[in-house]
C-alpha positions in Angstrom: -1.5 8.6 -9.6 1.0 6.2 -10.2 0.8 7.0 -14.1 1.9 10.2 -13.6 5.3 9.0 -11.2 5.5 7.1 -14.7 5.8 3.6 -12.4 3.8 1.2 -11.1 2.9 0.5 -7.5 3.8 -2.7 -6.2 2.1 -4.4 -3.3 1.0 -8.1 -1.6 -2.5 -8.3 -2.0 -4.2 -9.6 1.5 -1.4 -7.9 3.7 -3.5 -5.2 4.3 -1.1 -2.3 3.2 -4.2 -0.8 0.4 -7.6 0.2 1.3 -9.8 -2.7 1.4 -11.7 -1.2 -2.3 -8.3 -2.2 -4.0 -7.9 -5.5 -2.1 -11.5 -6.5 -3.6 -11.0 -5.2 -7.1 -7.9 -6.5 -8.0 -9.1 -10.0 -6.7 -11.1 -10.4 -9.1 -9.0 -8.3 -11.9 -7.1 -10.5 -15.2 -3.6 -9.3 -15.9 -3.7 -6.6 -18.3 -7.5 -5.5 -17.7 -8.5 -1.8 -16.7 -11.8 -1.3 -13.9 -13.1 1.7 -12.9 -14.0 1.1 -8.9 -16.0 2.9 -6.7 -14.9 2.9 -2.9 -17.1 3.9 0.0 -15.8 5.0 3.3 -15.4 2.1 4.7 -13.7 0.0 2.0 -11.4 3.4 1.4 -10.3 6.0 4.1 -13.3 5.8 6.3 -14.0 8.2 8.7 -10.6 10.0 9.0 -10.0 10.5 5.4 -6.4 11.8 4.0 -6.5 15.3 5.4 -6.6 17.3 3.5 -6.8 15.4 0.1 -9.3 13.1 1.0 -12.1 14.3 3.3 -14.0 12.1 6.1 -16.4 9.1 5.0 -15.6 10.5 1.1 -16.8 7.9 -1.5 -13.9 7.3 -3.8 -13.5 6.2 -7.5 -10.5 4.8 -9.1 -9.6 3.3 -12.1 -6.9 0.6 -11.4 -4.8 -1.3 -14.3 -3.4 -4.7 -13.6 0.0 -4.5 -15.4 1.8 -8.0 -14.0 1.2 -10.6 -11.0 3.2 -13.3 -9.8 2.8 -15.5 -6.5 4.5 -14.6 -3.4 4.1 -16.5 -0.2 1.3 -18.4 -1.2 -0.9 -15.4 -2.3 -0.6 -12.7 -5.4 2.6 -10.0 -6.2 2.0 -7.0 -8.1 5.1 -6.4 -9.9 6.8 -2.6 -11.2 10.1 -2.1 -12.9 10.9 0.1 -9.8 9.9 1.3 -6.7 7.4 4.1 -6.3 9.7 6.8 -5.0 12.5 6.1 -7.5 15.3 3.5 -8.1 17.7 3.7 -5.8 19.7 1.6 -6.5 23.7 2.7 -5.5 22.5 5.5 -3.8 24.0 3.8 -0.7 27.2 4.7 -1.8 28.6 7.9 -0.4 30.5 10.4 -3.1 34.0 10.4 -2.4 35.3 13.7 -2.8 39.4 12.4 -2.3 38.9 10.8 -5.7 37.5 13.8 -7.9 41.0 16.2 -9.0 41.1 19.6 -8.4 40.1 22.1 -10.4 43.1 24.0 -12.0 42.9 26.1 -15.4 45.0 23.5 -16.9 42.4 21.2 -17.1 41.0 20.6 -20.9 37.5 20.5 -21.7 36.7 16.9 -21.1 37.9 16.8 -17.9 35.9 19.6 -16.8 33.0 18.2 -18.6 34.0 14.6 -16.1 33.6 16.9 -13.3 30.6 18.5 -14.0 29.1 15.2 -14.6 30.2 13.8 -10.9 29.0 17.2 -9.6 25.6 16.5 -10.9 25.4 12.8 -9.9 26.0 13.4 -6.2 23.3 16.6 -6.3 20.9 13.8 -7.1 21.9 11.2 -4.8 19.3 11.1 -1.7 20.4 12.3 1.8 19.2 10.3 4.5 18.7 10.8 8.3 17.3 9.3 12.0 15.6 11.6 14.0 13.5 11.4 17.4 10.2 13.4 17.8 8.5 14.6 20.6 7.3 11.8 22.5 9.8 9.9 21.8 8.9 8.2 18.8 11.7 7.4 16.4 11.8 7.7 12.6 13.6 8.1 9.1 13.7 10.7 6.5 14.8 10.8 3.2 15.5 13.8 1.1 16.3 14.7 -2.5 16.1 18.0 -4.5 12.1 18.0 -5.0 11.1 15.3 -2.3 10.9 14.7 1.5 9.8 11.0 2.6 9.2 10.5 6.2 9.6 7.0 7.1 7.5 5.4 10.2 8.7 2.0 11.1 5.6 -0.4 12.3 5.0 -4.2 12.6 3.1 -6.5 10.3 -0.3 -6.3 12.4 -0.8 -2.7 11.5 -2.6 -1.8 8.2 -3.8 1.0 6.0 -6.5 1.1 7.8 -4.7 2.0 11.2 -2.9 5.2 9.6 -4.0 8.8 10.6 -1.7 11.2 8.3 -2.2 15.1 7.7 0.3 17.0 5.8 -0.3 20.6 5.7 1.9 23.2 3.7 3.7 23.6 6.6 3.0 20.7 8.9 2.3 17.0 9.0 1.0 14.7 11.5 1.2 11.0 11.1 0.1 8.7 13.7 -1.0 4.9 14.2 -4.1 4.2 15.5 -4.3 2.8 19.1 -0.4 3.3 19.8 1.6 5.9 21.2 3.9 6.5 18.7 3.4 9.9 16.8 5.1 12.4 14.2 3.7 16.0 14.2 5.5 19.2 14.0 6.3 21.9 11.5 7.9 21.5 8.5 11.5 23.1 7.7 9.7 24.4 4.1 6.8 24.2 2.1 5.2 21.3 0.6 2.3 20.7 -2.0 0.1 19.6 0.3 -2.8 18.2 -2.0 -0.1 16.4 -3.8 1.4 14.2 -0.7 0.4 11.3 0.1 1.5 7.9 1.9 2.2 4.4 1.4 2.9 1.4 3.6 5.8 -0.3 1.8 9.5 -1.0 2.6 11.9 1.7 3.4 15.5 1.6 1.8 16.8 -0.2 4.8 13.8 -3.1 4.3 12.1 -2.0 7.5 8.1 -2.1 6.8 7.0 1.5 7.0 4.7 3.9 6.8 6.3 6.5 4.2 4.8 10.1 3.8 5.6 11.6 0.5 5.9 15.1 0.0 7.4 17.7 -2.8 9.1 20.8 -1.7 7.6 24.2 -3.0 11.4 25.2 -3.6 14.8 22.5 -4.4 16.9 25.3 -2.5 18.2 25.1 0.4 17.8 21.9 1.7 15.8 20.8 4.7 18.6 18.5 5.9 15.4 16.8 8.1 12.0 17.1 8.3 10.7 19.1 11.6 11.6 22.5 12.1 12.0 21.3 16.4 15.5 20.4 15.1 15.3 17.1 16.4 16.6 15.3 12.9 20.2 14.6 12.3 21.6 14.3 9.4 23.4 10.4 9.3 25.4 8.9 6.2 24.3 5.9 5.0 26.4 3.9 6.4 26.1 5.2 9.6 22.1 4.1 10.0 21.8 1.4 12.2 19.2 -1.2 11.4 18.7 -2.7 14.6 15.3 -3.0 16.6 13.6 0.0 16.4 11.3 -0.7 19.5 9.1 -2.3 18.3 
């Protein structure tokens, strides 16, 4: 629910990133108005399903609001203050720790107070990584104190309806339908399953993705990756290439 992420979700309607139910619905929807829609199988998750969330050929109701629209490319926008994992904005930036002063008892009490503050602001800043899975495939990963994102690059032609994901409390499997390229493996924690869930939307780097979302049962230690096969390096930001990823 995007209401309780407290933010809208944005996407191009007719691009085919949203179940075909939501394509319909909001067609026909005025800005500001409310519907309650009812999906079947084949205008929602078919016969795959959102394992384990969303089980094969479910029926699926929704109620959808229409907060803002504005054209884009010759069809419809839907616009949010902010994206749907988070503002990020700055979080390219790297902490640098030659500009914080050390910590000496003669510091007074507001200039432990300015360290304490720059020690919390680079806790929350994302950490980001490249990592190769078995196969082969390449992908991206994203990590903050509560969340992991895995990022799977794809081309324009592929759409929801193309995405096979299962995320497991300790595993996840995301694959595209008729191509080779796969994610599956074991998890380096737990996640809340029944609360992940995936999006096709552009990944900090503006590469069109495939992004599984998923909170960590614990904020310590961190995961530094995503699969346990140790295949995922950490990279700074400014080290990520954004060059053809093979596709």
């Amino acid at each position: 629910s995007s209401y309780n992420r407290g933010a809208p979700f944005e996407f191009v309607l007719g691009a085919g990133t949203v179940i075909k139910g939501w394509e319909c619905a909001m067609s026909t929807m005025l800005e500001g108005g409310v519907a309650l829609v009812r999906c079947r199988a084949d205008y929602a998750y078919g016969s795959y399903g959102v394992r384990p969330s969303i089980k094969p050929n479910a029926t699926l109701d929704f109620e959808l609001e229409l907060v803002e629209w504005e054209d884009y490319d010759g069809g419809l926008r839907f616009v949010e203050d902010q994206d749907p994992f988070g503002d990020l904005e700055g979080a390219e930036e790297d902490w640098d720790p030659a500009g914080v002063p050390e910590l000496t008892p003669d510091l007074d009490e507001g200039e432990t107070a300015e360290l304490a503050r720059r020690a919390a602001d680079d806790a929350d800043k994302p950490r980001r990584g490249t990592a190769t899975a078995t196969g082969g495939t390449r992908y991206y990963w994203e990590e903050s104190d509560t969340t992991v994102v895995l990022s799977l690059p794809i081309p324009d032609s592929i759409g929801s309806s193309d995405v096979r994901c299962e995320v497991r409390p300790r595993a996840v499997s995301l694959a595209i339908s008729g191509r080779e390229e796969a994610v599956e493996g074991g998890l380096r924690g737990r996640v809340f399953s029944t609360d992940a869930y995936w999006i096709i939307d552009a990944d900090w780097e503006g590469r069109r993705s495939v992004q599984v979302f998923m909170d960590k049962e614990e904020m310590v230690p961190r995961w530094e990756g995503v699969l346990e096969s140790g295949a995922d390096n950490f990279v700074s930001v400014d080290d990520l290439a954004t060059g053809d990823d093979s596709w």
